[in-house]
ZAMISE-273271 format. One line per field, with one value per residue: x, y, z of N, C-alpha, C, O, CB in turn; residue in three letters; residue number from 1. Coordinates in Angstrom, 3 decimals, padded with zeros to 6 digits. Last residue first. Glycine has a CB too. Example, Ala and Ser with C-alpha at 12.3 -4.5 7.8 and 13.67 -1.06 7.14 Angstrom:
2
nxx = c(012.850; 013.190)
nyy = c(-002.250; -005.690)
nzz = c(007.080; 007.800)
caxx = c(013.670; 012.300)
cayy = c(-001.060; -004.500)
cazz = c(007.140; 007.800)
cxx = c(012.900; 013.200)
cyy = c(000.030; -003.300)
czz = c(007.870; 007.800)
oxx = c(013.409; 014.236)
oyy = c(001.138; -003.319)
ozz = c(008.039; 008.465)
cbxx = c(014.084; 011.308)
cbyy = c(-000.598; -004.473)
cbzz = c(005.725; 009.046)
resn = c(ser; ala)
resi = c(2; 1)
! end
This chain:
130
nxx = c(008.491; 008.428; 005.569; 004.238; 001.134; -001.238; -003.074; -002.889; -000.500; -001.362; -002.549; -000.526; 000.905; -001.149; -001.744; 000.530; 001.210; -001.464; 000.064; 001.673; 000.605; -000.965; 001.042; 002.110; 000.049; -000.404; 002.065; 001.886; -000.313; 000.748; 002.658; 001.548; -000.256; 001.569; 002.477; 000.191; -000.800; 001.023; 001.240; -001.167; -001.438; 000.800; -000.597; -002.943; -001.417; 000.795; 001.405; 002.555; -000.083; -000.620; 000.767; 000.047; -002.628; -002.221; -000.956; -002.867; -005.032; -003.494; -003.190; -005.662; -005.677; -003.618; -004.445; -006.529; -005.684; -004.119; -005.588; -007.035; -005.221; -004.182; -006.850; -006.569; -004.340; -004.448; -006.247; -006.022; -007.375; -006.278; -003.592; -004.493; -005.391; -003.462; -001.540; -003.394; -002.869; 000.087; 000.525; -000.477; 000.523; 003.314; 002.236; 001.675; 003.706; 003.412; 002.122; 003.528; 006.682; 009.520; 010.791; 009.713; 009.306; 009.264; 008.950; 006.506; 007.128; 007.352; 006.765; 006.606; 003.872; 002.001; 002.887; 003.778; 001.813; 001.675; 003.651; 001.657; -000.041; 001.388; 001.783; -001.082; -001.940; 000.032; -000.610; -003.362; -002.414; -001.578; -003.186; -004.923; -002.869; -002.962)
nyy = c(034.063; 036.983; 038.460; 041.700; 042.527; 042.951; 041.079; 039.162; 038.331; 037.937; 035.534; 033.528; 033.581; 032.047; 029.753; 028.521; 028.248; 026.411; 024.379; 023.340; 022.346; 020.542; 018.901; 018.150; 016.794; 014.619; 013.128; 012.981; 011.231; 009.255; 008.100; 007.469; 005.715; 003.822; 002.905; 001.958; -000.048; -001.282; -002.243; -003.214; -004.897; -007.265; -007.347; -009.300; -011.215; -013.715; -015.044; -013.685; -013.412; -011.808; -009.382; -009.148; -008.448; -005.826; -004.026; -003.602; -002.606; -000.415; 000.922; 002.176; 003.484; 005.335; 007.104; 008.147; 009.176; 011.200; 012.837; 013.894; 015.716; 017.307; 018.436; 019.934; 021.536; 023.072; 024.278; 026.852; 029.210; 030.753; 030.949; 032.799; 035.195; 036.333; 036.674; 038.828; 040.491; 040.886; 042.049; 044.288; 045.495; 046.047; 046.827; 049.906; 050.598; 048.821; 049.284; 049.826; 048.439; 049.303; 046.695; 044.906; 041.773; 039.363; 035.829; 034.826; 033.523; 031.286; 030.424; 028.080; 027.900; 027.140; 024.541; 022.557; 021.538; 018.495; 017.865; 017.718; 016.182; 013.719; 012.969; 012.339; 010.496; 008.609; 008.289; 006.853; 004.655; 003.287; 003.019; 001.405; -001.027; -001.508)
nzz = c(-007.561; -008.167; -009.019; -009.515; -008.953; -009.176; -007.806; -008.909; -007.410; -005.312; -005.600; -006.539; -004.536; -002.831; -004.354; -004.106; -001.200; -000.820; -002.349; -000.922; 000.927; 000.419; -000.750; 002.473; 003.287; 001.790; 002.175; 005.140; 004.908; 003.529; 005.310; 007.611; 006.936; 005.994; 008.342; 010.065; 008.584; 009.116; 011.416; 011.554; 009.824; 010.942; 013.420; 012.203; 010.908; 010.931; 009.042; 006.619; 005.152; 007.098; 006.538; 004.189; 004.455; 006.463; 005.010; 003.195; 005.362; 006.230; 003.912; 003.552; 006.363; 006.243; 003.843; 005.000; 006.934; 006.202; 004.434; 006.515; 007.853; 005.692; 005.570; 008.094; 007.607; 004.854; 003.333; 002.039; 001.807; 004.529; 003.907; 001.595; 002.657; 004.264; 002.278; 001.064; 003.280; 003.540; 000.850; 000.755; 002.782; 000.915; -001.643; -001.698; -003.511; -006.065; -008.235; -010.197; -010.531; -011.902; -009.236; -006.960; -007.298; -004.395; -003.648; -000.946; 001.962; 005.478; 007.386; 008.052; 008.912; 006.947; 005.844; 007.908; 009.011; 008.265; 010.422; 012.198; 011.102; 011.448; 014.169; 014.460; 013.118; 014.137; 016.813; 015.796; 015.126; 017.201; 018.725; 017.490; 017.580; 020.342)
caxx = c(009.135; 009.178; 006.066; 005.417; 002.673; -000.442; -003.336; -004.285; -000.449; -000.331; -003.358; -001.524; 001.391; -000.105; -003.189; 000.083; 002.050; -000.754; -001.572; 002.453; 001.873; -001.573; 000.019; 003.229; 000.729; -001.438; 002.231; 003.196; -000.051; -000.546; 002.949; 002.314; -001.046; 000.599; 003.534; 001.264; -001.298; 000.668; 002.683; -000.837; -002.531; 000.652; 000.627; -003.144; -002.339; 000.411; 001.194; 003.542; 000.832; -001.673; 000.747; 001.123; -002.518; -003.364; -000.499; -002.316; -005.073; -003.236; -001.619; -004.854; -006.677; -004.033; -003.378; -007.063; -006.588; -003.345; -004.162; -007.561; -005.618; -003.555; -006.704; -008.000; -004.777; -003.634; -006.689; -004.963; -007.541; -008.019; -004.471; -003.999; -006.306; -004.571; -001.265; -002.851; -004.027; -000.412; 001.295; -001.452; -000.949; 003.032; 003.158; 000.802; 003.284; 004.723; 001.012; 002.783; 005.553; 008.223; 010.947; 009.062; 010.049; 008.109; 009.757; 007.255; 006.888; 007.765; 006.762; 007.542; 004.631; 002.027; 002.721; 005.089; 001.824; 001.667; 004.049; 002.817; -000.675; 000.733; 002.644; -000.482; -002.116; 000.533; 000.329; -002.810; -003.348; -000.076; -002.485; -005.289; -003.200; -001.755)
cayy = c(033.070; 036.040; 037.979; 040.772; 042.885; 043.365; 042.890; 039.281; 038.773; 039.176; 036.652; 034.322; 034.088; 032.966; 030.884; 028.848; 029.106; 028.009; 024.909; 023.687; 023.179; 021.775; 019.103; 018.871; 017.842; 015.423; 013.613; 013.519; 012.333; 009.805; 008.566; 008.762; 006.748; 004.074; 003.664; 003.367; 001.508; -000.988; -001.470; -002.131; -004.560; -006.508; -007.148; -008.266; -010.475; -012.633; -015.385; -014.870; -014.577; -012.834; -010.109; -009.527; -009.246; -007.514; -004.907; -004.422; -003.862; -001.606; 000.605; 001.787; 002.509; 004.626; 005.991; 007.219; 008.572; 010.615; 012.210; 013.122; 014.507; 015.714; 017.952; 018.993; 020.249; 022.045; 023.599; 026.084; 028.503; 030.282; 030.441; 031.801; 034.214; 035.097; 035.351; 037.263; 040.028; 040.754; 040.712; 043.260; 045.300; 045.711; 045.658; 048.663; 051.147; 048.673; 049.343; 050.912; 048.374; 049.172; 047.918; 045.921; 042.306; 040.048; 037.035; 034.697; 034.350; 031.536; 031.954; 028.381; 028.225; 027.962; 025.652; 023.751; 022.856; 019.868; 017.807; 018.629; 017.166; 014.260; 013.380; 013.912; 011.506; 008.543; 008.937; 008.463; 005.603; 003.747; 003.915; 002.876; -000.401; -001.202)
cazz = c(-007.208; -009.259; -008.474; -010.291; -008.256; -009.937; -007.011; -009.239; -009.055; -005.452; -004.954; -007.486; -005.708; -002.342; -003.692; -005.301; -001.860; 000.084; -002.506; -002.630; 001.260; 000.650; -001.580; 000.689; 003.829; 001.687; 000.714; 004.646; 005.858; 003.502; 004.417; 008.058; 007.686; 005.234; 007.726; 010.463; 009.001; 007.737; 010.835; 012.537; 009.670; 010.039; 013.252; 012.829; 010.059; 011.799; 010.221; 007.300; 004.714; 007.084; 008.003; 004.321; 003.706; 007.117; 005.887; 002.529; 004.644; 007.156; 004.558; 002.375; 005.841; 007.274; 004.100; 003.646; 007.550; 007.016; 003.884; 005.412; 008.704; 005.997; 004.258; 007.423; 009.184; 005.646; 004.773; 001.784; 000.988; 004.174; 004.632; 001.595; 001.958; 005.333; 003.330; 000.822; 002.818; 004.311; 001.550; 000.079; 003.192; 002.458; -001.120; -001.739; -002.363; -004.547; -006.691; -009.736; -009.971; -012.375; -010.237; -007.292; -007.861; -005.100; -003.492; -002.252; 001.755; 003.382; 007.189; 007.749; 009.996; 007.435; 005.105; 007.630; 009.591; 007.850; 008.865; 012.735; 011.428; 010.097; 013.305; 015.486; 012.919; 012.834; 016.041; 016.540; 014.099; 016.304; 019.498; 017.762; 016.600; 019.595)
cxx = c(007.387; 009.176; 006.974; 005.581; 003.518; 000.573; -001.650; -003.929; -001.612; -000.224; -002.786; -002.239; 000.000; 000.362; -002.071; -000.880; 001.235; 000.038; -001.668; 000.924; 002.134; -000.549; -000.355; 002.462; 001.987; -000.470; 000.921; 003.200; 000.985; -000.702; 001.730; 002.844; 000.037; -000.021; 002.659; 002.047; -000.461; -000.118; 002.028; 000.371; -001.679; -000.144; 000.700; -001.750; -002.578; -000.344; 000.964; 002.974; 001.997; -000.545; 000.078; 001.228; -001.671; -002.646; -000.676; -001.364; -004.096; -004.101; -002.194; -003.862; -005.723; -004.490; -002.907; -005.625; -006.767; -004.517; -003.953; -006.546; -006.605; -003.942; -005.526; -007.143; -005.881; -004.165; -006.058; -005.460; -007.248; -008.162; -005.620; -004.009; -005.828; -005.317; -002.567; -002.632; -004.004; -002.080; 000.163; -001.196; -001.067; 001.660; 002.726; 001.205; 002.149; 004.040; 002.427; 001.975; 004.908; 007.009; 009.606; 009.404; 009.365; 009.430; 008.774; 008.394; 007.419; 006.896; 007.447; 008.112; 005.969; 002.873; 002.509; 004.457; 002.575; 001.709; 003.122; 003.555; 000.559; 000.713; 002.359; 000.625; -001.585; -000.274; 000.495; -002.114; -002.621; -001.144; -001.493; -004.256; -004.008; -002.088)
cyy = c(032.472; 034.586; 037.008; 039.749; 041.406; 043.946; 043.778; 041.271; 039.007; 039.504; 038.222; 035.399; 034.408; 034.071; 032.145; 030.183; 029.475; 028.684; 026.077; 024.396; 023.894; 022.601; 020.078; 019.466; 018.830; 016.564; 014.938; 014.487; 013.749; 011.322; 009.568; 009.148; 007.928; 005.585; 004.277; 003.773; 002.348; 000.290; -001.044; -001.493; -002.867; -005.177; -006.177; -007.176; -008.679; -010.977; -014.616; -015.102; -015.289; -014.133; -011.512; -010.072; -009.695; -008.841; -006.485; -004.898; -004.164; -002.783; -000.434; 000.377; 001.602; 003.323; 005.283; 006.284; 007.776; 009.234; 011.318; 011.948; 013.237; 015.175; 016.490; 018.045; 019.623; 021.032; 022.747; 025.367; 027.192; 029.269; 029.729; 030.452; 033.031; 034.510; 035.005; 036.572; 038.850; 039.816; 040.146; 041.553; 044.128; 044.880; 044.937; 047.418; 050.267; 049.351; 048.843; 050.668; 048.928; 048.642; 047.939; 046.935; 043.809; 041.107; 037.814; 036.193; 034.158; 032.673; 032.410; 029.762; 028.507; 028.890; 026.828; 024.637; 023.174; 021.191; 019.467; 018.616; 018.158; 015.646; 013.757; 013.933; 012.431; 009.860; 009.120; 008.652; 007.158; 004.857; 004.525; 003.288; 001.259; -000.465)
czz = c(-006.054; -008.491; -008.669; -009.687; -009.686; -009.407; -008.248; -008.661; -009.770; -006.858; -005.629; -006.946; -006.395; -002.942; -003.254; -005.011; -003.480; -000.772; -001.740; -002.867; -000.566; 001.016; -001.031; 000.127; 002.911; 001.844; 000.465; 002.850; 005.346; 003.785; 003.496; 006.233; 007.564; 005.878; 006.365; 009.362; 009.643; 007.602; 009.419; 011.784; 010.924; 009.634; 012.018; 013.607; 010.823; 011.398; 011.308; 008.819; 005.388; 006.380; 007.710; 005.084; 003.779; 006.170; 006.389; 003.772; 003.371; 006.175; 005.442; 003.700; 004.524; 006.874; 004.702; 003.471; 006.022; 007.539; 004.564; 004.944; 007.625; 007.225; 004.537; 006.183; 008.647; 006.455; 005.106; 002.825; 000.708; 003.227; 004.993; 002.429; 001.898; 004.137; 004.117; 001.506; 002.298; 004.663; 002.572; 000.351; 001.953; 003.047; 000.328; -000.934; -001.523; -003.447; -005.464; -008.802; -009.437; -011.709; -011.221; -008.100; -008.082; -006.231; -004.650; -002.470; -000.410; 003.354; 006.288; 007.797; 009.317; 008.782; 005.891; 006.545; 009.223; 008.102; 008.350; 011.805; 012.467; 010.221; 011.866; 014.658; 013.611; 012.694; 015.414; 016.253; 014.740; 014.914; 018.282; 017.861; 016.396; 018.302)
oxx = c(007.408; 010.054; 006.573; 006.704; 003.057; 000.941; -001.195; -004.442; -001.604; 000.050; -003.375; -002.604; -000.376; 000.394; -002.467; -000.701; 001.356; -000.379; -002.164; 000.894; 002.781; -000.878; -000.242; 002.663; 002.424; -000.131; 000.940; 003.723; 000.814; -001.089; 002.089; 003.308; -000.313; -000.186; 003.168; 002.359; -000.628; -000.084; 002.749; 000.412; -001.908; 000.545; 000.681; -002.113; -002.475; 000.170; 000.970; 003.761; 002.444; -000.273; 000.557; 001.677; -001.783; -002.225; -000.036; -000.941; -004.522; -003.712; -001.500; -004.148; -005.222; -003.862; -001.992; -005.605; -007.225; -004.182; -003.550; -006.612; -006.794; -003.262; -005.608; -007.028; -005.951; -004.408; -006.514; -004.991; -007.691; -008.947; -005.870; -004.273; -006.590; -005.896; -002.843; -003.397; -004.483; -002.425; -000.500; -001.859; -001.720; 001.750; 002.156; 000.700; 002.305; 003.787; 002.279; 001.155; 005.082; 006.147; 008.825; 008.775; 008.642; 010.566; 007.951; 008.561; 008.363; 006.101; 008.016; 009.233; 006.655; 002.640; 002.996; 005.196; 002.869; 001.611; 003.437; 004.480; 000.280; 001.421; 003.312; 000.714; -001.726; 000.429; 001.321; -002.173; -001.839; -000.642; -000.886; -004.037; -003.785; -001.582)
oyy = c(031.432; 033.853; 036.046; 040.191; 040.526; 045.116; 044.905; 042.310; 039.084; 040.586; 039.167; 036.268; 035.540; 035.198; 033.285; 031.335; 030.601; 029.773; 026.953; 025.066; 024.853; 023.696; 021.024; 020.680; 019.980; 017.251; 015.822; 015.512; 014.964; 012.260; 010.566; 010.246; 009.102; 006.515; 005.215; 004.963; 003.568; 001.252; -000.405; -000.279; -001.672; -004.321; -004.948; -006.255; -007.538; -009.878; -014.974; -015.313; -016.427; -015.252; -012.398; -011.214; -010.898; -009.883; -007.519; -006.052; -004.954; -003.940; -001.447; -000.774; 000.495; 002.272; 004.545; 005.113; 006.636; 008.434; 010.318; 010.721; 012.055; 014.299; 015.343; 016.826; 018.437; 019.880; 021.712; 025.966; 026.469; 028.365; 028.640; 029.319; 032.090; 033.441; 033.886; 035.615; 037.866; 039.035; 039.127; 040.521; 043.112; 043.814; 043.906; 047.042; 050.370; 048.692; 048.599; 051.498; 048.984; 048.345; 046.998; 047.992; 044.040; 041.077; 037.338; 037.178; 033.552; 032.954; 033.494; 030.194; 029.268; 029.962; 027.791; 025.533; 024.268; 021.962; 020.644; 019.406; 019.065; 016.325; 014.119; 015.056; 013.564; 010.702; 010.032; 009.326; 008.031; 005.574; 005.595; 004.161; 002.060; 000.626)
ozz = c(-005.396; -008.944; -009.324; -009.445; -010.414; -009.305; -008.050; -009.075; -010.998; -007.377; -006.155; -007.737; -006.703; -002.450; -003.495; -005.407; -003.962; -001.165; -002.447; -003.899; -000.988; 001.471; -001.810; 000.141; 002.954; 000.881; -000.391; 002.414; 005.258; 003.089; 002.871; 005.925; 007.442; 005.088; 005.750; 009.314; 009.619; 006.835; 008.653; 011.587; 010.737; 009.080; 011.958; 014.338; 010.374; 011.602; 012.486; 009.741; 005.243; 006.814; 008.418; 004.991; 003.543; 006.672; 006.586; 003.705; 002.529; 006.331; 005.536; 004.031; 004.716; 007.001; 004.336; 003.092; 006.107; 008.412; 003.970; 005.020; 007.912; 007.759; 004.097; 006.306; 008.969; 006.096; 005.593; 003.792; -000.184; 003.512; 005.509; 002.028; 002.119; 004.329; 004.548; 001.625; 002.862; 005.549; 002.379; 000.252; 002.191; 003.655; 000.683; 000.124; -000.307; -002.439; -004.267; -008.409; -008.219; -012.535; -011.360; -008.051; -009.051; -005.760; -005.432; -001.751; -000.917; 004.250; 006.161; 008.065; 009.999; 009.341; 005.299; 006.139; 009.705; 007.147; 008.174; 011.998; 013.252; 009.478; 011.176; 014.163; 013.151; 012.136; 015.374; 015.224; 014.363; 014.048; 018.237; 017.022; 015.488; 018.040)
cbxx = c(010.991; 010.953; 005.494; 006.787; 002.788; -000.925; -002.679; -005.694; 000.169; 001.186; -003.096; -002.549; 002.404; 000.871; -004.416; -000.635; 003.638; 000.374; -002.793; 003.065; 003.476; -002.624; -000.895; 003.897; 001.307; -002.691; 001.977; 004.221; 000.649; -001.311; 003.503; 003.940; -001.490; -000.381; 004.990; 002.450; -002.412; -000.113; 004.349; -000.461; -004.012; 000.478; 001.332; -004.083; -003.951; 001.691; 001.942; 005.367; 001.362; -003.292; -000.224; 001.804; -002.684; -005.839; -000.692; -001.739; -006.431; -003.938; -000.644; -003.664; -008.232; -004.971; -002.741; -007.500; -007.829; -002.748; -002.930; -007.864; -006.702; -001.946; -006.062; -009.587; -005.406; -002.867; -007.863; -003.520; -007.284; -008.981; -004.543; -003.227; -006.638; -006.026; -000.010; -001.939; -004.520; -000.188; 002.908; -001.308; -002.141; 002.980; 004.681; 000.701; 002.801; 006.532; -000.876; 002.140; 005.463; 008.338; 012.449; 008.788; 010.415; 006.755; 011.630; 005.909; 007.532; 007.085; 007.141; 007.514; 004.646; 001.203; 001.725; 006.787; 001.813; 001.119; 003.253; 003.568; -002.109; -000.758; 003.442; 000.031; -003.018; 000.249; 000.926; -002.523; -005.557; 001.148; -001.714; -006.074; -003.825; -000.979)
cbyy = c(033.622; 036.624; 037.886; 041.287; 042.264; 043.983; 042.847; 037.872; 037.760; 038.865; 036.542; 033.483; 033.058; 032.392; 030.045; 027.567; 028.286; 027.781; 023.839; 021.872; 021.865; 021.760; 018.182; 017.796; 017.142; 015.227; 012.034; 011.932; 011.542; 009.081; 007.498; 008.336; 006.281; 002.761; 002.612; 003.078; 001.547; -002.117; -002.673; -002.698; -006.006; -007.181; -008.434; -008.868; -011.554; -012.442; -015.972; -014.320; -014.197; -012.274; -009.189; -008.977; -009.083; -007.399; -004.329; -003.861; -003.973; -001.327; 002.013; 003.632; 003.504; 005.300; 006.046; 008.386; 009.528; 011.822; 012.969; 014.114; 015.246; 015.618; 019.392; 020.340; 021.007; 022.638; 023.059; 026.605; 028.978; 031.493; 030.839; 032.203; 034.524; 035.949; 035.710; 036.995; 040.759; 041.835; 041.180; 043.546; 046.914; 047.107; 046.294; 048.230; 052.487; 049.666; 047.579; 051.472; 047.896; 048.547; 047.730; 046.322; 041.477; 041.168; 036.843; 034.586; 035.290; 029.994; 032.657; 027.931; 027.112; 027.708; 025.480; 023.019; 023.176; 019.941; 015.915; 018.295; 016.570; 013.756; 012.543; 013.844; 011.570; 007.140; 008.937; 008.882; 005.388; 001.634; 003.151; 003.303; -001.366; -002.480)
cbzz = c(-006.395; -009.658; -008.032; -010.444; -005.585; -010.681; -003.977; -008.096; -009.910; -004.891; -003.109; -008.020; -006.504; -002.161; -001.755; -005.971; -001.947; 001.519; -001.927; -004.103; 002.034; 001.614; -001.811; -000.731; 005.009; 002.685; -000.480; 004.599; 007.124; 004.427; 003.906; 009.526; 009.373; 005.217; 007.347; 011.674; 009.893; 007.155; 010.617; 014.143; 010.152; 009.509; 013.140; 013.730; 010.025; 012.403; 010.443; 007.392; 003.690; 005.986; 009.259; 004.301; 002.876; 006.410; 006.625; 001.176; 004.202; 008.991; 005.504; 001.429; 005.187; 007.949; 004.054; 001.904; 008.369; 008.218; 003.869; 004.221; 010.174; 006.062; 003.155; 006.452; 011.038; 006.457; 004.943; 001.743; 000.425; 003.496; 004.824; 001.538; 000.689; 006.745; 004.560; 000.334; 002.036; 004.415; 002.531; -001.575; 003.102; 003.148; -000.925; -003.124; -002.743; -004.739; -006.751; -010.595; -009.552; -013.311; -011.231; -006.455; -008.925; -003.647; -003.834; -003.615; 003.037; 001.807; 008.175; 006.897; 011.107; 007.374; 004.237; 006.942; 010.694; 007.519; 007.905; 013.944; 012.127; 009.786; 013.335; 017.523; 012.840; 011.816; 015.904; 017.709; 014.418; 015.289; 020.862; 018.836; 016.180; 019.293)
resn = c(unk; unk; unk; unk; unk; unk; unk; unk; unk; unk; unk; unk; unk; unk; unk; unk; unk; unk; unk; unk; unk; unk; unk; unk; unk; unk; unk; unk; unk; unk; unk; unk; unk; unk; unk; unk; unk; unk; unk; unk; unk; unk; unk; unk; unk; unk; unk; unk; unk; unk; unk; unk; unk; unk; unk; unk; unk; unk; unk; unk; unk; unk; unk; unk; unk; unk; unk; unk; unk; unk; unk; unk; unk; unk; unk; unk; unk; unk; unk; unk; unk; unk; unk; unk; unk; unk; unk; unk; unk; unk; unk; unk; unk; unk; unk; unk; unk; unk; unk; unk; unk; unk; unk; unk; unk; unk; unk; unk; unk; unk; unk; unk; unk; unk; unk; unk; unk; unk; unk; unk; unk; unk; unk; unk; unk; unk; unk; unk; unk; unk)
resi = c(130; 129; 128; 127; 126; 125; 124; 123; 122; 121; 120; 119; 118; 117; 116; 115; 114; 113; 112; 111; 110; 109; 108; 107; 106; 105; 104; 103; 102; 101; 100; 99; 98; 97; 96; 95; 94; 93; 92; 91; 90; 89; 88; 87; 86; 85; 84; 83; 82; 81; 80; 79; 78; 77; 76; 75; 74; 73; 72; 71; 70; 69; 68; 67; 66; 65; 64; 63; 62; 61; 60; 59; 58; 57; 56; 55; 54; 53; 52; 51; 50; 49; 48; 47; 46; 45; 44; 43; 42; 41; 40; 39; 38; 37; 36; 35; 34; 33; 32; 31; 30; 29; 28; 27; 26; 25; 24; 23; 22; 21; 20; 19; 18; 17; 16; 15; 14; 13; 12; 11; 10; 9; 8; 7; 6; 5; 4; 3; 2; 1)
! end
């Protein structure tokens, strides 16, 4: 029972995070006055895979999803233990510990894509407002 609810808790982590890169956000860019607009296109383009690169979503909340795993089933155990059923506990604790883990890594490298995102574009001197 307890493997089975880890797993999930990581396959649903790891379909959390994938919204940094599947959303297909994009920042908005402001090209009046911008002497590399012509540019725009390709540098979008470049960025997003650095970003990518920079941002290791699937690693970072299968981490997320495995330190709150752990966290979650021994304070479960502890609870379970007080009303009698430790190893119960120890399972719902890790699941909801594992998917929250999961959830807050998966934001963190979601808000870590978009930063690497913006700054790329504003390192190649585009405006970016957002």
């Amino acid at each position: 029972m307890q493997k089975l609810s880890l797993k999930s808790v990581l396959a649903t982590g790891l379909l959390v995070s994938g919204c940094a890169t599947t959303t297909g956000w994009t920042p908005t860019v402001d090209t009046y006055n911008d002497r590399n607009a012509y540019r725009l296109n390709q540098d979008m383009q470049e960025c997003q895979q650095l970003a990518s690169q920079s941002a290791s979503t699937y690693k970072d909340t299968a981490i997320g999803a495995g330190v709150g795993g752990l966290i979650g089933a021994a304070g479960g155990a502890a609870i379970g233990a007080a009303t009698g059923n430790a190893g119960k506990g120890a399972a719902v604790g890790a699941a909801a510990g594992g998917i929250g883990g999961a959830a807050q890594q998966g934001i963190h490298s979601n808000d870590s894509y978009k930063n690497a995102y913006r700054n790329c574009l504003r390192q190649r001197g585009h405006n970016v407002i957002n």
